[in-house]
mmCIF file of the C-alpha atoms, coordinates in Angstrom:
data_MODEL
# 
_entry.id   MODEL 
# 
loop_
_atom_site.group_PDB 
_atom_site.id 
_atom_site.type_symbol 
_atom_site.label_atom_id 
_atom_site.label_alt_id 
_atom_site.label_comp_id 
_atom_site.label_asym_id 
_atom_site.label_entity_id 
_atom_site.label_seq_id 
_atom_site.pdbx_PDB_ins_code 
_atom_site.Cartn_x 
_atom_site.Cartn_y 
_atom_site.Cartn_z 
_atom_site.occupancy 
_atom_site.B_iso_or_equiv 
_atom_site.pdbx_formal_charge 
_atom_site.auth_seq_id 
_atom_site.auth_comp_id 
_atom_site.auth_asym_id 
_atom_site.auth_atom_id 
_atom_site.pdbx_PDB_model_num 
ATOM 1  C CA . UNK A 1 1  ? -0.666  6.984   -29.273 1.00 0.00 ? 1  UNK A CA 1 
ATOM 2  C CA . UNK A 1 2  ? -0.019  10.800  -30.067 1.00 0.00 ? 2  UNK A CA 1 
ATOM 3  C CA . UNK A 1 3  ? 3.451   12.071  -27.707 1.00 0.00 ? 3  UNK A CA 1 
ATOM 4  C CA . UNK A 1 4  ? 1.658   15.604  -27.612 1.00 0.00 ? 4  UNK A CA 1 
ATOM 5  C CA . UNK A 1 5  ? -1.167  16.849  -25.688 1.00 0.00 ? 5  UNK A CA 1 
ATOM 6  C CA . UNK A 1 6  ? -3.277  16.339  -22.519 1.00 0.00 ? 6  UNK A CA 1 
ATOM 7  C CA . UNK A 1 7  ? -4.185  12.553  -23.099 1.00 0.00 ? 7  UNK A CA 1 
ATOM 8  C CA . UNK A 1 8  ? -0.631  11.805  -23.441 1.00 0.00 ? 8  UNK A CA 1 
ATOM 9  C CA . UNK A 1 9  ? -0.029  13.557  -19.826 1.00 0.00 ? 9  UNK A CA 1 
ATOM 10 C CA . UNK A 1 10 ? -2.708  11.852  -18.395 1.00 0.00 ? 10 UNK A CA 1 
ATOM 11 C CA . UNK A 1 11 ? -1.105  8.464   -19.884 1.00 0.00 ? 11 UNK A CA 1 
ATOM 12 C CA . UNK A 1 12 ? 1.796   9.597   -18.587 1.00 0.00 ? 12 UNK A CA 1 
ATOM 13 C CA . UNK A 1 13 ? 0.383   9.755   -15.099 1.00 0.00 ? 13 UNK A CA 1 
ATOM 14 C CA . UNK A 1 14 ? -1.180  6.554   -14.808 1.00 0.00 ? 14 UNK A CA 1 
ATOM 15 C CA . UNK A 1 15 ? 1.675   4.659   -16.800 1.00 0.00 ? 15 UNK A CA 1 
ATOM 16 C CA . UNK A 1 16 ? 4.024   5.946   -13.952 1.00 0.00 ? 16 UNK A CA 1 
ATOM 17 C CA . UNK A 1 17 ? 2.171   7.014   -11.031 1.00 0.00 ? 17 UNK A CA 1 
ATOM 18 C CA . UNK A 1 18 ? -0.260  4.092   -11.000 1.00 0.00 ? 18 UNK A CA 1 
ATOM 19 C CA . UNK A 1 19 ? 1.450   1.250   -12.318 1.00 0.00 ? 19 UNK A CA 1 
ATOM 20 C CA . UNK A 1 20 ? 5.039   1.582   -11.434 1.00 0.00 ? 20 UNK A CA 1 
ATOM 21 C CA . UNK A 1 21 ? 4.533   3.454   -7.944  1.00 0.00 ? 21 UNK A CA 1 
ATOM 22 C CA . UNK A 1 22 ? 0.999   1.972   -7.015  1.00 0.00 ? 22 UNK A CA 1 
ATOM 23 C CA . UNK A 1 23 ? 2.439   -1.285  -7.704  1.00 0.00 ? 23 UNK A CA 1 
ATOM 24 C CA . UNK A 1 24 ? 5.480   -1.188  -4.922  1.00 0.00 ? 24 UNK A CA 1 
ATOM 25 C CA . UNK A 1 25 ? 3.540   0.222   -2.218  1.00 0.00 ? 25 UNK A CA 1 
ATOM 26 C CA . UNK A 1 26 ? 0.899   -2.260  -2.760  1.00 0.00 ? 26 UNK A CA 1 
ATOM 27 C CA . UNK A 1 27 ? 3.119   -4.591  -2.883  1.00 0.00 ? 27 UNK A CA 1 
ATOM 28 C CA . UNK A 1 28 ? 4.887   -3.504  0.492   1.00 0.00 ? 28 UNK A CA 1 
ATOM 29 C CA . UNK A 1 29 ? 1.395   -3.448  1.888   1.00 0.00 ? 29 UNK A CA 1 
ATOM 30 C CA . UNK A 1 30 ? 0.495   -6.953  0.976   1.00 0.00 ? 30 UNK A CA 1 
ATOM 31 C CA . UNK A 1 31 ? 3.974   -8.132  1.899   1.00 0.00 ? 31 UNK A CA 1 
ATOM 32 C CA . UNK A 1 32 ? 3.603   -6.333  5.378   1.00 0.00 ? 32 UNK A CA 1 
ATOM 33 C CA . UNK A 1 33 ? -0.119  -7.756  5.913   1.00 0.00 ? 33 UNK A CA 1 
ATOM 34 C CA . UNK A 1 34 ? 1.435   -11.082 5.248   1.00 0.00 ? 34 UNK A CA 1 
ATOM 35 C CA . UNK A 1 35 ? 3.707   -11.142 7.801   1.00 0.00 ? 35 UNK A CA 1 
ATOM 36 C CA . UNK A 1 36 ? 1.921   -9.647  10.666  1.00 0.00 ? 36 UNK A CA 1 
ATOM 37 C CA . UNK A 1 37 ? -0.966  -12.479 9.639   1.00 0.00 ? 37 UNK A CA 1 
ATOM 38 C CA . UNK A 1 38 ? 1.366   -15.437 9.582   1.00 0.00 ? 38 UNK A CA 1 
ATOM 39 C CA . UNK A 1 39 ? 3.373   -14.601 12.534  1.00 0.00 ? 39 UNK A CA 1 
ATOM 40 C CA . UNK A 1 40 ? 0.982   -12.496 14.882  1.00 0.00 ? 40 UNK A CA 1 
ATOM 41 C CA . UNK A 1 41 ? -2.581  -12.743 14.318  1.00 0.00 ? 41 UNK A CA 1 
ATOM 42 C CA . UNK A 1 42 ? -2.789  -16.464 13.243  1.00 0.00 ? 42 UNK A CA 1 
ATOM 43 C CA . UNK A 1 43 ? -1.218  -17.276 16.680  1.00 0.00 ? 43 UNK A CA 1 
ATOM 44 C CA . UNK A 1 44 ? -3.285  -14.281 18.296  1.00 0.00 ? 44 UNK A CA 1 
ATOM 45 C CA . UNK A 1 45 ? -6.621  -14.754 17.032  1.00 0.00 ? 45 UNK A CA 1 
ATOM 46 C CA . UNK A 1 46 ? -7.047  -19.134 17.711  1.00 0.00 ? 46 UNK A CA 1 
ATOM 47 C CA . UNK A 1 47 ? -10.494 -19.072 18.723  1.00 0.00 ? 47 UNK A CA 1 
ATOM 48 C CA . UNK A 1 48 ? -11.638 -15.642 18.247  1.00 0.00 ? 48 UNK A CA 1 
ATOM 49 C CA . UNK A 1 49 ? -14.767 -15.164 16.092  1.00 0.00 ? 49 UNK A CA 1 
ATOM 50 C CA . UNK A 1 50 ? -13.744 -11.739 14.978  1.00 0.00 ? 50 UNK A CA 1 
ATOM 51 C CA . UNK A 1 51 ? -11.278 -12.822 13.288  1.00 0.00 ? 51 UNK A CA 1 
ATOM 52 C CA . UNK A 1 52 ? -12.050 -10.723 10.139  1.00 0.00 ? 52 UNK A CA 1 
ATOM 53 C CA . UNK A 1 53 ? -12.566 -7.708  11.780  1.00 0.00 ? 53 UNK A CA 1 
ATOM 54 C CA . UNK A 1 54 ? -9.208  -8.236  13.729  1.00 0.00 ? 54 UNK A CA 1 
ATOM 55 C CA . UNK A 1 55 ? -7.561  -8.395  10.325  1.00 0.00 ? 55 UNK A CA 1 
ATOM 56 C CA . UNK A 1 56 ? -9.457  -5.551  8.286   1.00 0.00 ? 56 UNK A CA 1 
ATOM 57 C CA . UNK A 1 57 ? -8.219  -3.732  11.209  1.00 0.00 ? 57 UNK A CA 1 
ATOM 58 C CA . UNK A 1 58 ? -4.517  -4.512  10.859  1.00 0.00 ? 58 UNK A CA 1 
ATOM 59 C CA . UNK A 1 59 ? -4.965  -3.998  7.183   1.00 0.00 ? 59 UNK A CA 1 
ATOM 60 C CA . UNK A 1 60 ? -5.938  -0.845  7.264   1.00 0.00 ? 60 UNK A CA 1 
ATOM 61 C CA . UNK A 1 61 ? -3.561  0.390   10.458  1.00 0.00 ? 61 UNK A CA 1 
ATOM 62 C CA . UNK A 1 62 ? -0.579  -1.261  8.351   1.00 0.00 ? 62 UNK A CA 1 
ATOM 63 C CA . UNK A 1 63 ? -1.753  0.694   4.770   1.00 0.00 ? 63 UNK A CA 1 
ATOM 64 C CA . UNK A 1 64 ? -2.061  4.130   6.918   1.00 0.00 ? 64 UNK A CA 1 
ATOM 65 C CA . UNK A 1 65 ? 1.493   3.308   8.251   1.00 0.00 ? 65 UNK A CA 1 
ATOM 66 C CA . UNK A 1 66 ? 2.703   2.738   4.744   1.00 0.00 ? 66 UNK A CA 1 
ATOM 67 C CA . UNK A 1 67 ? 1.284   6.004   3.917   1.00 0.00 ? 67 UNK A CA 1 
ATOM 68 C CA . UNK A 1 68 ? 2.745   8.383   6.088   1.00 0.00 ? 68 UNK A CA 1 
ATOM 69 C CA . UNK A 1 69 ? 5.764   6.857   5.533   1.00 0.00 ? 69 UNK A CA 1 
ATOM 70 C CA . UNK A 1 70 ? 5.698   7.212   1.778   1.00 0.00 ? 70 UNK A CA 1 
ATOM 71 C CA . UNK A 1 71 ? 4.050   10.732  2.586   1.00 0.00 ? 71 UNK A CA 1 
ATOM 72 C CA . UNK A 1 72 ? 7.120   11.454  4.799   1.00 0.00 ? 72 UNK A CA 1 
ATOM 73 C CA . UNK A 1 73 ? 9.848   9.864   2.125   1.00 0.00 ? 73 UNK A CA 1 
ATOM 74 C CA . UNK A 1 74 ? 8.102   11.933  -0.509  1.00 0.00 ? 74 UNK A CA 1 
ATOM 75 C CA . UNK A 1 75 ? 7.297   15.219  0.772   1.00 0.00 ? 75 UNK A CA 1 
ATOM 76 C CA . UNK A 1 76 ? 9.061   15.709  4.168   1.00 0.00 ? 76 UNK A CA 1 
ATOM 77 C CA . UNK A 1 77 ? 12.713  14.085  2.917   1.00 0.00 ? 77 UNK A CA 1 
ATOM 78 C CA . UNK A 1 78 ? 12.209  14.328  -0.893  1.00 0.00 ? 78 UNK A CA 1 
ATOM 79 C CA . UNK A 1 79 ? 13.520  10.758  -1.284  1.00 0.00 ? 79 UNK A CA 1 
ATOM 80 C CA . UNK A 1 80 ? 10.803  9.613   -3.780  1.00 0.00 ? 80 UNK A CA 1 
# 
C-alpha cells in the first residue's frame, strides 16, 4: 500500500480508530453486559417472558454508559 495520500489516511483511520479503539470499548461493553447478565438479570428475570427486551434494554443503557464515559475520558479530561 502507497504511505502517501488520502487512502493511506483513511487506512490510517480505520487501522487505528476502528480496530485498535473499537475493539476495547467493545470489548468493555461485552465484558460489562456479561456481568450484569450473569449476576443480575439471570437471577432477576426467572420467569419473565420479556426477557429479551429486559436485556436489549440493559445492553443498550450499559453501551450509552460506556459512551459518555469514553466521551468524557476523551474530550472532557483528554485522557484518550
Amino acid at each position: 500500500m502507497s504511505k502517501e495520500g488520502l487512502w493511506y489516511l483513511l487506512h490510517l483511520f480505520f487501522e487505528i480508530g476502528m480496530l485498535q479503539v473499537g475493539f476495547w470499548v467493545g470489548l468493555t461493553i461485552a465484558i460489562c453486559f456479561i456481568l450484569v447478565d450473569i449476576f443480575y438479570l439471570k437471577k432477576k428475570l426467572k420467569n419473565n417472558h420479556k426477557k429479551t427486551l429486559s436485556r436489549l434494554v440493559a445492553f443498550l443503557i450499559i453501551t450509552v454508559f460506556v459512551a459518555i464515559v469514553h466521551y468524557i475520558l476523551e474530550k472532557g479530561i483528554d485522557v484518550i
